[in-house]
C-alpha positions as CSV (number, residue, x, y, z in Angstrom):
1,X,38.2,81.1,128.1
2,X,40.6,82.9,125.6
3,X,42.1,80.8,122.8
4,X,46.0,80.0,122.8
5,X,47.6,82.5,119.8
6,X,48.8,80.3,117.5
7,X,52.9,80.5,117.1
8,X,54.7,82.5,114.5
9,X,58.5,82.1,113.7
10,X,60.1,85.2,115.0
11,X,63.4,86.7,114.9
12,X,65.2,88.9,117.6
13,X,65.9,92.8,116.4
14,X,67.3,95.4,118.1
15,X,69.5,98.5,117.4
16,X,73.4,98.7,117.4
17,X,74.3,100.6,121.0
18,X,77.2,102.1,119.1
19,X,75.6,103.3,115.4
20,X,72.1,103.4,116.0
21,X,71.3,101.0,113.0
22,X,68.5,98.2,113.2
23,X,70.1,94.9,113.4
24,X,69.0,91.8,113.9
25,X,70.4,88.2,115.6
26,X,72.1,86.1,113.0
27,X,72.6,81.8,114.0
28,X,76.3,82.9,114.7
29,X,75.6,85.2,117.2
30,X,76.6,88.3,114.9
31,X,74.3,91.3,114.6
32,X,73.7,91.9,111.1
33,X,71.4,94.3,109.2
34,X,69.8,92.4,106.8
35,X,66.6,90.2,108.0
36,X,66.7,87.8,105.8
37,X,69.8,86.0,107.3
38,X,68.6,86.4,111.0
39,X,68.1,83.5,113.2
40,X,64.6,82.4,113.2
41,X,63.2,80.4,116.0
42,X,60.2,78.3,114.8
43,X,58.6,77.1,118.5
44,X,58.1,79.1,121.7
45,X,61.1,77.4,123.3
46,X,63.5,78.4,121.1
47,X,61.9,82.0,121.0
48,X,62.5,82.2,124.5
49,X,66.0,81.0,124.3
50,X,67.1,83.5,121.1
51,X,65.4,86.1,123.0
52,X,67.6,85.3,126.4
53,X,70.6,85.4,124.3
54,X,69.7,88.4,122.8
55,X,68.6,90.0,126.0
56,X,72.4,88.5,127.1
57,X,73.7,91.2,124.4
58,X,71.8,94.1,125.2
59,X,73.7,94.0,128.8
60,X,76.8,93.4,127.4
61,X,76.0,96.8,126.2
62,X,76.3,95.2,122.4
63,X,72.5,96.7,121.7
64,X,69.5,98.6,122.8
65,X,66.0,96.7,124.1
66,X,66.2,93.6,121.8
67,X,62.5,92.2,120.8
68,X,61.7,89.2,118.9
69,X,59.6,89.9,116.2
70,X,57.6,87.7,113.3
71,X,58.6,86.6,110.5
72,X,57.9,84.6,107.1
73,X,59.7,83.6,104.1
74,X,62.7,85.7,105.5
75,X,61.0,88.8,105.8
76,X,59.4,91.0,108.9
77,X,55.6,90.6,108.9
78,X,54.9,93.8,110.7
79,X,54.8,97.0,108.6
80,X,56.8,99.1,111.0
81,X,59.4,96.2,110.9
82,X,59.3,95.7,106.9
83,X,60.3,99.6,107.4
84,X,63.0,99.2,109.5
85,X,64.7,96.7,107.7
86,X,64.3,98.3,104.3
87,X,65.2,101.8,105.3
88,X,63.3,105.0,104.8
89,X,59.9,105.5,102.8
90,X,59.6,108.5,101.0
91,X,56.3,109.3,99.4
92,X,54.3,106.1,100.6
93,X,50.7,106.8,101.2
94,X,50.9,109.9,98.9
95,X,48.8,111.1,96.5
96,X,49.7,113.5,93.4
């Protein structure tokens, strides 16, 4: 029997239809493009409803494939999402 996955808080990201830039669902409904001030749903229910209303967005054709993603203390958990809120890495993983 597989075990229930315990529930994270996450918050909906996507990318702006018209510039391209990672934004993210703030409690107003606003795309923004700083993480920290994105609405965070703390139990499955209200992850399903942020990501209906961000799924809403995407066909108003306000942004591209919107996915809710984890988070803690304001911050993406994820690597790949620490990334795209931060902006580029140069030279991370390198060596001298």
């Amino acid at each position: 029997m597989a075990k229930k996955k315990d529930f994270h808080p996450v918050a909906a990201t996507a990318n702006d239809l018209r510039s391209g830039a990672v934004v993210f669902r703030e409690p107003d409904g606003r795309w923004g493009t700083e993480a920290r001030r994105a609405e965070i749903a703390e139990t499955p229910e209200d992850a399903e409803r942020l990501l209906a209303r961000a799924k809403a967005d995407h066909d108003s054709c306000i942004v591209v494939e919107p996915v809710l993603i984890e988070m803690a203390e304001g911050r993406p958990v994820a690597l790949r999402e620490r990334i795209r809120d931060t902006g580029p890495t140069a030279g991370i993983g390198r060596t001298a």
